[in-house]
N, C-alpha and C positions, 0 to 999 in steps of 0.2 A: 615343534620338537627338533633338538640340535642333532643332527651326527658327525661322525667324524668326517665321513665323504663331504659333508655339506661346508665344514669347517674349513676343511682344505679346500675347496672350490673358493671360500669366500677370502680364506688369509694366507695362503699359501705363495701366493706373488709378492706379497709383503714381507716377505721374512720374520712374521710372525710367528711362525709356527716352526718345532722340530715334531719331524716324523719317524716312527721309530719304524725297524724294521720287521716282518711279519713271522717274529719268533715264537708268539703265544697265542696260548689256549685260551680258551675262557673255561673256569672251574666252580662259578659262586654262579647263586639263581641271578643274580643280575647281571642282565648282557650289557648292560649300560651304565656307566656311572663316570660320575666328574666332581671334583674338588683340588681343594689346593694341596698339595707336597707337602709331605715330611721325609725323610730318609731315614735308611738304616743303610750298613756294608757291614755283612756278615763273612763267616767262613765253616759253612756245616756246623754251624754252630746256632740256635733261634732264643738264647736266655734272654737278650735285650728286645726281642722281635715279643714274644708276649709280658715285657715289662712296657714296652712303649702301646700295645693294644688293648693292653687294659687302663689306660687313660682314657676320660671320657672328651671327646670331640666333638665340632663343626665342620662336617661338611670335608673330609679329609680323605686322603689316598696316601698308604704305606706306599714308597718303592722301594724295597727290598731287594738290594744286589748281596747276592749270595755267589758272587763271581760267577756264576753260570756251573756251579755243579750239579751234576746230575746222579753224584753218590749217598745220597739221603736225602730227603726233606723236608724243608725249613717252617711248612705250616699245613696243619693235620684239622680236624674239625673241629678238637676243641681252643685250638686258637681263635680259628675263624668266628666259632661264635660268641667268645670273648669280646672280638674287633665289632660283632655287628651291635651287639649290646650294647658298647660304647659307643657308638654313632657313626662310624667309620664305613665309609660309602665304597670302597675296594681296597685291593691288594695288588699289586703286582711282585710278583717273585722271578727274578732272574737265579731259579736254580727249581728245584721240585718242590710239589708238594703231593702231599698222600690222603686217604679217606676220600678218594674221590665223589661213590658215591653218596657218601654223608655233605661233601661240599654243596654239591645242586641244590641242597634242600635251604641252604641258609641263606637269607635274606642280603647277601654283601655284592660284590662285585671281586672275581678274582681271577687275574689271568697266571701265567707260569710257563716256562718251557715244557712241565712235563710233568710226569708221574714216579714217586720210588716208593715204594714198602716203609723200609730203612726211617727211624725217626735221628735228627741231628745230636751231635752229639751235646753238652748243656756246660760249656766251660763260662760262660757269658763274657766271651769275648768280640768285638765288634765295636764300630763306629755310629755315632747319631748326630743327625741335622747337618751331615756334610755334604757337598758336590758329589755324586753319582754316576757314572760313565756305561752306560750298555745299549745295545741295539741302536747306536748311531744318535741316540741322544744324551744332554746334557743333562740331569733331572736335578734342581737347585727346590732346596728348602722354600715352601710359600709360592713355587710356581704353581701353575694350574695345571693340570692332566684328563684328557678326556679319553675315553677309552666306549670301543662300543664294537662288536663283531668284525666289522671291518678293521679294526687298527687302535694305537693309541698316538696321540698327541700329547704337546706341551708349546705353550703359552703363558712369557710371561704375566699378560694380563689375563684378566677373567674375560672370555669371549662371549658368552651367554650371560642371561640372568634367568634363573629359572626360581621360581615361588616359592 
């Protein structure tokens, strides 16, 4: 079983790995989860955040920068379980999200700065599949991200193989 402690023990001298900083929660029943990158860059805004989650996937992690606001949020439960239907193994959100406790229950992987009531508001304006900049890391389309209690990482290659 990989985690993230073990990951940076193993590739961290190598400059394989960016570390991101210890800004997040964990909000989905899964305290673990890893796949390769897609992006979003929102602005309290989440129309393209459930048009891109309800595609169905392999093995994939949203990163969701929402610039770090913390005046509404960007994914409520029934996105979440939108994303977990279509195969999407977490979420991270650089800004809030809400239904906390409806999130526990669903099957994904979701971390986030925080909590608001407040749902976003639905202009669907926002970027996809571009470069991403938060918490000290770089988050690029098709990288790998692992994520698990202790932290999340990024790797361009896939560092594990898991069945």
């Amino acid at each position: 079983m990989w985690t993230t402690a073990n990951l940076c023990d193993r590739y961290s001298t190598s400059s394989r790995l960016q570390i991101a900083s210890p800004d997040f929660k964990s909000y989905g029943k899964k305290s673990s989860f890893y796949g390769q990158i897609s992006t979003i860059k929102v602005f309290e805004d989440n129309v393209i955040v459930r048009q891109a989650l309800k595609e169905t996937v392999n093995n994939r992690i949203l990163v969701l920068d929402g610039g770090g606001s913390k005046r509404c949020a960007l994914l409520g439960d029934n996105i979440a379980s939108i994303a977990s239907v279509n195969q999407w193994q977490g979420i991270i959100v650089n800004g809030c999200v809400r239904d906390s406790e409806q999130l526990v229950k669903i099957p994904i992987g979701i971390m986030a700065l925080g909590v608001h009531p407040l749902k976003s508001n639905k202009n669907g304006h926002g970027e996809r599949d571009i470069p991403v900049c938060f918490s000290g890391i770089i988050f690029n389309h098709d990288d790998y991200l692992y994520a698990d209690a202790d932290g999340i990482v990024v790797s361009k290659q896939n560092l594990i193989r898991i069945p």
